[in-house]
C-alpha positions in Angstrom: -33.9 11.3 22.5 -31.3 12.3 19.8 -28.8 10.6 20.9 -30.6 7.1 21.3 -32.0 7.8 17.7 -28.0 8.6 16.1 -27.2 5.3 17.9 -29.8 3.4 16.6 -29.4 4.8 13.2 -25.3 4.4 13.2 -25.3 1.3 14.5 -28.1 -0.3 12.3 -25.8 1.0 9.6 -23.1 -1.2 10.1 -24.3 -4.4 8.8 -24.8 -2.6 5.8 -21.3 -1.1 5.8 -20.1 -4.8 6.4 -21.9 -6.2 3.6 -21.4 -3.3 1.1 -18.3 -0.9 2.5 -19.3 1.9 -0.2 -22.5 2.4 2.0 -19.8 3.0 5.6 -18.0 5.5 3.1 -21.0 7.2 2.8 -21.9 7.2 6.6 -18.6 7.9 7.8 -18.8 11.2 4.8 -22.2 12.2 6.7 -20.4 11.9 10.3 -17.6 13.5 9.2 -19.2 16.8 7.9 -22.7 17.0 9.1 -21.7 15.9 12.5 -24.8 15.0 13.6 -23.7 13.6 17.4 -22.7 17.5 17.7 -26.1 18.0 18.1 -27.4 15.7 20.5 -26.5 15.1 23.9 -25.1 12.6 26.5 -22.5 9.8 25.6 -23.3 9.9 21.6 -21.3 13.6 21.7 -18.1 11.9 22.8 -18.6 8.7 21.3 -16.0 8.4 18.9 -18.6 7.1 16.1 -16.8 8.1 13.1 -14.1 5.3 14.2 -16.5 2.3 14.4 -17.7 3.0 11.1 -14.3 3.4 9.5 -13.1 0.2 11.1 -16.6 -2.1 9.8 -15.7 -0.6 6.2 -12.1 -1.6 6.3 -13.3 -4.8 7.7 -15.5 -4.9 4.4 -13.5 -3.8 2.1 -10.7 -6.7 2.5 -13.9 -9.0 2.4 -15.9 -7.5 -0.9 -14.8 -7.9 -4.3 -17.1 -5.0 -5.3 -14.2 -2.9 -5.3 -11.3 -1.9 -8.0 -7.8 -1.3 -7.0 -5.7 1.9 -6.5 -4.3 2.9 -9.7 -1.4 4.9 -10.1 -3.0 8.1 -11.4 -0.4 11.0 -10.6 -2.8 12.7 -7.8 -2.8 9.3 -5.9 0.6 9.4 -6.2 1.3 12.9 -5.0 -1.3 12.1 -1.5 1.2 9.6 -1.0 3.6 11.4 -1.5 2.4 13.8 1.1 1.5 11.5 3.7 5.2 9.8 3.5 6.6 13.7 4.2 4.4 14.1 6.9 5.4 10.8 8.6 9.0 11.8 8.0 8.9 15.4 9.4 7.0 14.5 12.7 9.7 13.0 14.5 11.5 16.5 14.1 8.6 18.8 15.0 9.1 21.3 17.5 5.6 20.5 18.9 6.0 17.0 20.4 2.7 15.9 22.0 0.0 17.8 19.4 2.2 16.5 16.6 1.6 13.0 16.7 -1.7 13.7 17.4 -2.3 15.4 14.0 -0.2 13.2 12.3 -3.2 10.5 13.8 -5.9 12.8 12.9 -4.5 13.4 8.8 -3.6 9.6 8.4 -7.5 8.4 9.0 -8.5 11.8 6.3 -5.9 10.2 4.1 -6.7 6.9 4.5 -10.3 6.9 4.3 -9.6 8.8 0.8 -7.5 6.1 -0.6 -10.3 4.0 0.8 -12.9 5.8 -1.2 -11.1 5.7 -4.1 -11.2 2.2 -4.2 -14.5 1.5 -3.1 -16.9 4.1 -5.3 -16.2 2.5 -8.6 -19.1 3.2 -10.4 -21.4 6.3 -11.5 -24.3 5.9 -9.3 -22.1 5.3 -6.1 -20.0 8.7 -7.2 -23.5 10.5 -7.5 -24.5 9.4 -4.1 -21.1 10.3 -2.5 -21.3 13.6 -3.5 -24.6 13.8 -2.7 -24.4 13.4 1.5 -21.0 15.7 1.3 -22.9 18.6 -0.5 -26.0 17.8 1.6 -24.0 17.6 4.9 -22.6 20.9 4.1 -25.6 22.3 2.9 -27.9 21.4 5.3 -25.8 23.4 7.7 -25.9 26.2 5.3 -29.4 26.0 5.6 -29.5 25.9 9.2 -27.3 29.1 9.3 -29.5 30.7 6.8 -32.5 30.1 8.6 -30.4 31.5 12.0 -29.5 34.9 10.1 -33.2 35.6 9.4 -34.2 35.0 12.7 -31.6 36.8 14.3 -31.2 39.9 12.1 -28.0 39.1 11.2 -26.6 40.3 14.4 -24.5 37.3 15.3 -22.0 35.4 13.4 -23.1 31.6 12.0 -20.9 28.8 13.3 -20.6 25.2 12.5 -21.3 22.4 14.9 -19.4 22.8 18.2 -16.6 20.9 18.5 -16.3 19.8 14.9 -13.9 21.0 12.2 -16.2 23.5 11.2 -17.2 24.8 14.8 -15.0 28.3 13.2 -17.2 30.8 11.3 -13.9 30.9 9.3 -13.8 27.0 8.6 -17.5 26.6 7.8 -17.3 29.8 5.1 -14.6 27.9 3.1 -16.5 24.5 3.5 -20.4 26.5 2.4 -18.1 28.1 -0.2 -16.6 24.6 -1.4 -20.4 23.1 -1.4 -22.1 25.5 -3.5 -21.0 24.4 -6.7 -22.0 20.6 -5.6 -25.4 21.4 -4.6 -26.1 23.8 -7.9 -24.5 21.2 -10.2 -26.3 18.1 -8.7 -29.6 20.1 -8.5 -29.2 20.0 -12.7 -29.2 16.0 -13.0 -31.6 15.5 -10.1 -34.6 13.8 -11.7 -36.7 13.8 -8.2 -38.2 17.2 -7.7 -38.3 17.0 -4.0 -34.1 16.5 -3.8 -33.8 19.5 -6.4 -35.4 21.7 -4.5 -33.8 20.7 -1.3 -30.0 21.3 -3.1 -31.7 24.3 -4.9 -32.8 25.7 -0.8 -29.6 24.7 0.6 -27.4 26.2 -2.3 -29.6 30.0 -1.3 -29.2 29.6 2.1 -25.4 29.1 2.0 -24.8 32.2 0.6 -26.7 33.9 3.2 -25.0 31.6 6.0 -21.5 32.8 4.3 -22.0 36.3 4.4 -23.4 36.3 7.7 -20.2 34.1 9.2 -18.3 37.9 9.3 -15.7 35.7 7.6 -13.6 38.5 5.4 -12.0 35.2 3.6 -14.9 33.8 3.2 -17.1 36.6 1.5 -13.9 37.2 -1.3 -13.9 33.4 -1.8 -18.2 33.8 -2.2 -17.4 36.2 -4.8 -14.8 34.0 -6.8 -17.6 31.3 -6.5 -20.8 33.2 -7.5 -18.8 34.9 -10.1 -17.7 31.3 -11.8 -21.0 29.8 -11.4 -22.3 32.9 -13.5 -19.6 32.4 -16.1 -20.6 28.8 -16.5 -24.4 29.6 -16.7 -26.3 28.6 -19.3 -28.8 31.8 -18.1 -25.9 34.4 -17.4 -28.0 37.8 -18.0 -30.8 36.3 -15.6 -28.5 34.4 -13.0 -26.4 37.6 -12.5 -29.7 39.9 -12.1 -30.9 37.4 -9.4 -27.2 36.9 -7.8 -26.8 40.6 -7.7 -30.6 41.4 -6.5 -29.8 39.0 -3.6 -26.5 40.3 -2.6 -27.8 43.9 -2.4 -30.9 42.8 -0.4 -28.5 40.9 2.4 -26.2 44.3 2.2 -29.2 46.3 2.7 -30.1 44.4 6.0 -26.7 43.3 7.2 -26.0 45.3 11.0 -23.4 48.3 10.8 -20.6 45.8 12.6 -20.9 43.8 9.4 -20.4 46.5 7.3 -17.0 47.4 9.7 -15.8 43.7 9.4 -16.2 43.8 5.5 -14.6 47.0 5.1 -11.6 46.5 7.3 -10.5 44.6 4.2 -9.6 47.7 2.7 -7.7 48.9 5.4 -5.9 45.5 6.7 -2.9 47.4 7.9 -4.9 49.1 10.6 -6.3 45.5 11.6 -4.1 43.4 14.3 -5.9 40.3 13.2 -4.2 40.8 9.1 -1.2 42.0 10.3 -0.9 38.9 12.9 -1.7 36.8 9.6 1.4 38.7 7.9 3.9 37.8 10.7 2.7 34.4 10.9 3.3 34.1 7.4 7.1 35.6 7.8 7.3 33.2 10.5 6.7 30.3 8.2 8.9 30.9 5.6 11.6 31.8 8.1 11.1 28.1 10.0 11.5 26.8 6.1 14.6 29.0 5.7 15.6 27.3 8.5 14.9 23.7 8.1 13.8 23.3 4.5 13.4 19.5 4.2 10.8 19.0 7.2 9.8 22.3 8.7 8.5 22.8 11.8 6.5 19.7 12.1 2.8 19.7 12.3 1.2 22.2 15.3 4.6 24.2 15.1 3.0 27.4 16.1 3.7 27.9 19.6 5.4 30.7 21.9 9.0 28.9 21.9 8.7 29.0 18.1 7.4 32.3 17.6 10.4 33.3 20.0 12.9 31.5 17.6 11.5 32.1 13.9 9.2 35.3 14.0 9.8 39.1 13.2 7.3 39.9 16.1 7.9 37.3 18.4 4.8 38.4 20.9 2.6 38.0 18.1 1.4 34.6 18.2 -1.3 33.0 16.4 -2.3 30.6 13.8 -0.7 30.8 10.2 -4.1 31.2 8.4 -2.8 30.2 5.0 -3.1 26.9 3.8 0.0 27.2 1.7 1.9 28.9 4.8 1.3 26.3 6.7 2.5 23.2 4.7 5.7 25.6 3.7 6.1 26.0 8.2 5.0 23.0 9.2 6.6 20.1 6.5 9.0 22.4 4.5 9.6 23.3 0.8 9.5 19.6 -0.8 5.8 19.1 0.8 5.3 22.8 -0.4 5.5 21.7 -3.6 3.9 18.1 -3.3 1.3 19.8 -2.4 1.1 22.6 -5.2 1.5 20.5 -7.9 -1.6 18.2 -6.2 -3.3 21.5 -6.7 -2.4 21.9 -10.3 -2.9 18.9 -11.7 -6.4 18.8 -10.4 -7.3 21.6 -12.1 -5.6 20.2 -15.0 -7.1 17.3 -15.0 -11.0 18.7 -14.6 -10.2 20.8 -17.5 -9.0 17.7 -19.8 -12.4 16.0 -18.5 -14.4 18.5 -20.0 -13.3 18.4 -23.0 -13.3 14.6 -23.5 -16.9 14.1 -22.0 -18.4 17.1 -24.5 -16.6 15.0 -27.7 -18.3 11.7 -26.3 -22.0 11.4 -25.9 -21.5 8.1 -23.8 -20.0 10.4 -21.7 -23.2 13.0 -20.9 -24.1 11.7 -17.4 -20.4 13.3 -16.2 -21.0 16.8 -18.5 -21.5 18.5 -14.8 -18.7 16.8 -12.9 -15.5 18.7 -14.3 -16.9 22.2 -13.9 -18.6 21.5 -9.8 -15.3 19.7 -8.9 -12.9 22.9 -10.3 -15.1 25.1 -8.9 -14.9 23.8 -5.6 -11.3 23.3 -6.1 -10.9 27.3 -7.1 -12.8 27.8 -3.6 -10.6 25.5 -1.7 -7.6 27.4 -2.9 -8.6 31.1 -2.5 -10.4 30.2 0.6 -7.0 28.4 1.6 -4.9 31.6 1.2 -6.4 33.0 4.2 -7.5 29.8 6.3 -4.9 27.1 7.6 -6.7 24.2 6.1 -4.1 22.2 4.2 -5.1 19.3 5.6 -9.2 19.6 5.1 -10.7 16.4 4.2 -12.7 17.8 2.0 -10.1 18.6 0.4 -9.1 15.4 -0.2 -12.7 14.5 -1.0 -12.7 16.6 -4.2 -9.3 15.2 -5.2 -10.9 11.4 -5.1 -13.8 12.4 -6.6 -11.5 13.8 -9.4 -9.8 10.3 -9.7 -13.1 8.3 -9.6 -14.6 10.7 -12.5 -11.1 10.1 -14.4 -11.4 6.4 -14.0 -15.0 6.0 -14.7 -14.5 8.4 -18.4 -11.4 5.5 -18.8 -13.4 2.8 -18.0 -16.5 4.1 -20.5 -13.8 4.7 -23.4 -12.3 0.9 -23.1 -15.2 -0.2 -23.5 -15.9 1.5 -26.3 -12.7 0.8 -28.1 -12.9 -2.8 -29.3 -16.1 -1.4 -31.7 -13.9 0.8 -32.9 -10.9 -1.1 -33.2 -12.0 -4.5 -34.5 -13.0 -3.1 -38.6 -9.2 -3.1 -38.4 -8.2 -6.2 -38.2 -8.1 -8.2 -41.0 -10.8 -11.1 -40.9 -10.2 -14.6 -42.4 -12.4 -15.4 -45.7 -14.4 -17.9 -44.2 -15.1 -15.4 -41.2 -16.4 -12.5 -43.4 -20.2 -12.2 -42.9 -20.3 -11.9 -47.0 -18.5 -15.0 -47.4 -21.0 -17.2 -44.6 -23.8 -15.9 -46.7 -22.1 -17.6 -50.1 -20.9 -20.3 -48.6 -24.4 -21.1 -47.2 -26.0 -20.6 -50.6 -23.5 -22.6 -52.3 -24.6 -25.7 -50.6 -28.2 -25.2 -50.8 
């Protein structure tokens, strides 16, 4: 019954995406994170939906002229830049056959970004983007959150199966990444019914972090709560509730949560930390190695481990975003991808002071601080998870642009007003001089 009723709901949207492609971008944003097939059964599961809707809203796109084109702002520059290493370095990989596939999988995220770029060109389209992404997300927080109390906390909180949060790991850094969307967007929400959903699903992804046993992910939870309380306008009454909370989920969390949590102090006596620590030797010895492409993308197998690592029977994943561009595409991607990462931030912080100097400018007052947030998440999160190539990720780095654009677009506006008093007028043009002339004759 599910499944028939995701089909009839995906498939009714693609008129819609044909006639207006922003509306696929915001289908394919729901399939991509919320993966609602995962939860259903029969052929819907398999069915690669995600794809249909991506190729009705390219169809769309090249039809529409509701649409602005790329510009050459410096982070759409650096994506491609990225996107032309990693189609360089996979004909060298060491790992053939899963190469090419992730090279497949990383074009479509990287595509679909330009794509969304291009297509959410106004402020209510942004708003409704980042809407489904932080409900998608939270809405799996909330079904996590609801898990834990039913549970006891006893087992761990996973994503949807088969999905690129199916890891307790990945879906802490995406719950982490969400929180600041949901609390930020609950501000401007004028319907009371969509506040208090963000507001619910912003609780219940703390709880659904800390109960995903994710060590990462509870550090990264503390980065975010603690910047969320920096930025509060309530600071001595958000951190009495934030801390209240914490200690009540402490208080009831099962004695092998307590073990997980405290094995951070003690990571040299913990084969998973110290596996993470040779992977990362590994990685910068592959780079040593081949410095210009790396390993290639999926580099991390035996036969490589044999060749490039300090404890060559240790294999596993890098878990480090930044390790794992430096292993797989080498140190010019490394810093591609770094300075992606800075300028972001950069940029988010130059935002906020323009749109606070411009009253034109107060519907976007929230959007600098919820997009660095979740970018701060990303990249703490990111130093113990391989997720360098996390389309939410990339998500946050459109939404950046489209914010960027939009302030552009609302200051040129506004310039001509400003710019016109200026300009010398002609005698005869001077609304003084009409007035004269007019009385003149009569």
């Amino acid at each position: 019954m599910r499944g028939t009723l995701l089909f009839v709901i995906i498939l009714g949207s693609l008129p819609l995406a044909l006639q207006q492609p922003w509306l696929g971008v915001l289908v394919y944003s729901w399939i991509s994170y919320m993966n609602p097939h995962k939860y259903a059964w029969g052929a819907i599961r398999t069915f690669p939906v995600a794809m249909v809707v991506v190729v009705v809203t390219l169809i769309g796109m090249l039809a529409t002229k509701d649409k602005r084109r790329l510009s050459s702002d410096p982070a759409n520059l650096l994506v491609l830049a990225l996107w032309i290493m990693f189609v360089i370095t996979t004909p060298f990989a060491f790992n053939q056959a899963d190469a090419w596939l992730q090279l497949d999988k990383v074009s479509k995220i990287l595509l679909m970004n330009f794509v969304t770029i291009i297509l959410i060109n106004s402020q209510v389209k942004l708003r409704y983007l980042l809407l489904v992404i932080s409900l998608s997300v939270g809405l799996i927080g909330l079904k996590g959150g609801i898990w834990v109390i039913l549970s006891g906390g006893v087992n761990r909180v996973y994503g949807p199966d088969g999905s690129f949060l199916a890891d307790n790991n990945d879906l802490a850094l995406a719950l982490n990444m969400g929180l600041p969307l949901l609390l930020y967007l609950a501000k401007d929400e004028l319907r009371p019914w969509l506040k208090w959903l963000l507001k619910i699903c912003f609780v219940a992804s703390f709880v659904a972090i800390v109960f995903t046993y994710s060590r990462g992910g509870f550090l990264t939870m503390a980065l975010v709560g603690s910047l969320l309380l920096i930025k509060a306008r309530y600071k001595a009454l958000a951190g009495f509730v934030f801390l209240i909370g914490l200690a009540v989920i402490l208080l009831i969390a099962p004695q092998k949560w307590n073990e997980r949590m405290n094995s951070i102090e003690t990571y040299q006596e913990d084969g998973s930390a110290m596996g993470r620590i040779n992977a990362w030797r590994t990685a910068t010895n592959i780079a040593l190695a081949r410095p210009l492409i790396g390993g290639g993308f999926q580099t991390w197998t035996p036969s490589v481990y044999a060749r490039f690592s300090p404890e060559p029977w240790n294999v596993r994943d890098v878990h480090s975003s930044y390790f794992e561009v430096l292993g797989e595409q080498g140190f010019i991607a490394l810093g591609l991808y770094l300075m992606l990462l800075v300028y972001s931030l950069v940029t988010c912080t130059r935002l906020k002071w323009t749109i606070r100097r411009n009253p034109a400018l107060r519907w976007a007052q929230h959007y600098p601080d919820m997009l660095q947030t979740a970018l701060l998440a990303y990249m703490l999160g990111g130093a113990f998870l391989g997720r360098a190539y996390f389309d939410f990720f990339y998500h946050l780095i459109a939404s950046i642009v489209i914010v960027k654009q939009l302030v552009l677009q609302t200051q040129s506006a506004e310039a001509p007003a400003a710019v016109q008093p200026s300009t010398p007028l002609p005698a005869y043009a001077h609304p003084t001089a009409a007035r004269l002339s007019i009385a003149s004759r009569d």
